[in-house]
ZAMARGU-4260 file (C-alpha; in steps of 0.2 Angstrom, whole numbers, plus 5000, padded with zeros to 4 digits):
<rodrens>
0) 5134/5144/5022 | 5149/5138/5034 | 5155/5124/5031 | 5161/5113/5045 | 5175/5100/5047
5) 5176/5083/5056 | 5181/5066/5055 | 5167/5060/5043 | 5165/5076/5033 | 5175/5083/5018
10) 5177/5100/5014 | 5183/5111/5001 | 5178/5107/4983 | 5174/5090/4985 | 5158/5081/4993
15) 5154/5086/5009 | 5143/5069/5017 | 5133/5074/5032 | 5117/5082/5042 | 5112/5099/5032
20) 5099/5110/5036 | 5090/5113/5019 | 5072/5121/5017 | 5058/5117/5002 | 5063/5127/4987
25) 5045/5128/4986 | 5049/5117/4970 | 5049/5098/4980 | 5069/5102/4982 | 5080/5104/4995
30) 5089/5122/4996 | 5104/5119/5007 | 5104/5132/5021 | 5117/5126/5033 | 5131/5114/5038
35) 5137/5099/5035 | 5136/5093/5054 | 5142/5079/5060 | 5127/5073/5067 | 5108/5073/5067
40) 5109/5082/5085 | 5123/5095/5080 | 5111/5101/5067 | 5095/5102/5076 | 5103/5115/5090
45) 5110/5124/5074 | 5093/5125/5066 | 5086/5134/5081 | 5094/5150/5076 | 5089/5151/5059
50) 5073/5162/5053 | 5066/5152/5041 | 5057/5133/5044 | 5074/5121/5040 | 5075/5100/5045
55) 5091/5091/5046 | 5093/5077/5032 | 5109/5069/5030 | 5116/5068/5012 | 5130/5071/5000
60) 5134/5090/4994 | 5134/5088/4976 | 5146/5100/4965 | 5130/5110/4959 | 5125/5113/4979
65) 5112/5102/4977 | 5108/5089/4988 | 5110/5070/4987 | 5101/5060/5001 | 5110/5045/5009
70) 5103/5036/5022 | 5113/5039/5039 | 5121/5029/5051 | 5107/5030/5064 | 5096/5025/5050
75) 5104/5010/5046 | 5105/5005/5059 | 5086/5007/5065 | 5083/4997/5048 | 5097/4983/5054
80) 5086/4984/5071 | 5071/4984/5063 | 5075/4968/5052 | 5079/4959/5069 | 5063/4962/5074
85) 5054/4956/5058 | 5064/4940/5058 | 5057/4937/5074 | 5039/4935/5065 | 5036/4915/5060
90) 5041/4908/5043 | 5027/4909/5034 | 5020/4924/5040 | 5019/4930/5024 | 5009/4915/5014
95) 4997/4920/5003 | 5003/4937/5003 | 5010/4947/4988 | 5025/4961/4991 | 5009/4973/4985
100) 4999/4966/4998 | 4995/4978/5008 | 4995/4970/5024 | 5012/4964/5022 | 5017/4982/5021
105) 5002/4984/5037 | 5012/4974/5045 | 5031/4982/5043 | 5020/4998/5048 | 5014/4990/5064
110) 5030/4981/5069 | 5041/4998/5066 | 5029/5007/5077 | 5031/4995/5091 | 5047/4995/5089
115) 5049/5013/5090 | 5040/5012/5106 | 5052/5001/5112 | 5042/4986/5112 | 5049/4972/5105
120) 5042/4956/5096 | 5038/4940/5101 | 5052/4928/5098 | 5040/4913/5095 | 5053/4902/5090
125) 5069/4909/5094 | 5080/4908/5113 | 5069/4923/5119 | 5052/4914/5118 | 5047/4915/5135
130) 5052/4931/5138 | 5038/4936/5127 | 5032/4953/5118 | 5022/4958/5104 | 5013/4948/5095
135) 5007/4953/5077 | 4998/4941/5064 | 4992/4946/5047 | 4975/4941/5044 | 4968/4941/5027
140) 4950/4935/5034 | 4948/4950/5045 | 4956/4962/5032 | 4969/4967/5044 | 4982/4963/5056
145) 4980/4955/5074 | 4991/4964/5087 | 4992/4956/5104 | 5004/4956/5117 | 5013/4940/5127
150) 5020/4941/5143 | 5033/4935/5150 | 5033/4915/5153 | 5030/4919/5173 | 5016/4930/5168
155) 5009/4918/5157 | 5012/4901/5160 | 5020/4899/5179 | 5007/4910/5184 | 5019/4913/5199
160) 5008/4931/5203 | 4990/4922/5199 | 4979/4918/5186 | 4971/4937/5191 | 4987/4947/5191
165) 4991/4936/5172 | 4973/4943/5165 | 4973/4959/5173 | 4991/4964/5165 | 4987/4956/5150
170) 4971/4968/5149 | 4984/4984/5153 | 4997/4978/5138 | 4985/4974/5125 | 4979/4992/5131
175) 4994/5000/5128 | 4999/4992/5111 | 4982/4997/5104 | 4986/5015/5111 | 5004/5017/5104
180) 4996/5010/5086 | 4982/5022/5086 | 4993/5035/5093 | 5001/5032/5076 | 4986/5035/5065
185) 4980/5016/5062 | 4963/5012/5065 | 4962/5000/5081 | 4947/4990/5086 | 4945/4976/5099
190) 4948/4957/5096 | 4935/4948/5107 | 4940/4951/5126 | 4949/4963/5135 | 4966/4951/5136
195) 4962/4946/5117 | 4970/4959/5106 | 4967/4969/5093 | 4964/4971/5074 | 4974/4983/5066
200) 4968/4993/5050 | 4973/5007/5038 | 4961/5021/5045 | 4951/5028/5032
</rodrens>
């Protein structure tokens, strides 16, 4: 296993911290196979070469060459990202809810999906309100979690294209949000009309 050097990775006897390939010991433990690299793209063209199935996973090279998982930079900041777009949901989103709920973690899924789409939230109350975006609503009632989609405040409100251009784009985003969702393995089922959204469920 060659060990490599860089400005984030130490080398020698002591902790190595970065991406390693590793395989399943067959055992639910990671066998270190290669690196450490100093990042996630680094080990992916180097996993390309080796015969057997590897994954990247970034971590810290124990003493014992076992692997301790630590969450990567990247990763931290798509959960800082991801955070942002959770605070954009209103106050009291979570009323009623417990943390075991499971719509409030429905609802983490959903917006992280969107998110990973590249669509962001609604900022209903923030200084992005009319530029508009996702809209997602836990609704305990309908044992799931409306999705919807806003546009922009000249979509929407101005109406500076027409009332028929606001609908008919609203039809093709609500469209598209259900498809990135069920795309993602939830189970998506129409809200009312076209332009009205979608409930979001846990598919069985």
């Amino acid at each position: 296993m060659a060990l490599r050097s860089s400005s984030e990775i130490r080398v020698g006897n002591q902790a190595c911290l970065g991406w390693w390939l590793v395989v399943d010991d067959g055992q639910g433990r990671d066998r270190l196979v290669d690196g450490p690299f100093a990042d996630r793209s680094e080990a992916a063209w180097a996993a390309v070469v080796h015969t057997e199935e590897v994954r990247p996973v970034h971590g810290v090279r124990r003493p014992d060459g076992s692997l301790h998982r630590r969450p990567s930079p990247q990763e931290l900041a798509w959960l800082g990202h991801l955070g942002d777009q959770l605070d954009r949901l209103p106050a009291d989103w979570d009323a009623g809810l417990t943390d075991e709920d499971p719509l409030a973690t429905l609802v983490v899924e959903v917006t992280a999906a969107l998110t990973e789409a590249g669509l962001p939230l609604w900022d209903a109350a923030g200084d992005g309100a009319a530029l508009g975006g996702a809209c997602v609503t836990a609704e305990p009632g309908l044992d799931g979690v409306v999705v919807g989609w806003r546009q922009h405040d000249r979509m929407s409100v101005e109406q500076v294209h027409g009332l028929v251009a606001d609908i008919s784009v609203q039809a093709v985003m609500n469209r598209a949000v259900a498809d990135v969702l069920w795309l993602r393995g939830l189970d998506v089922t129409p809200l009312g009309e076209e332009a009205g959204g979608h409930v979001v469920r846990y598919a069985e």
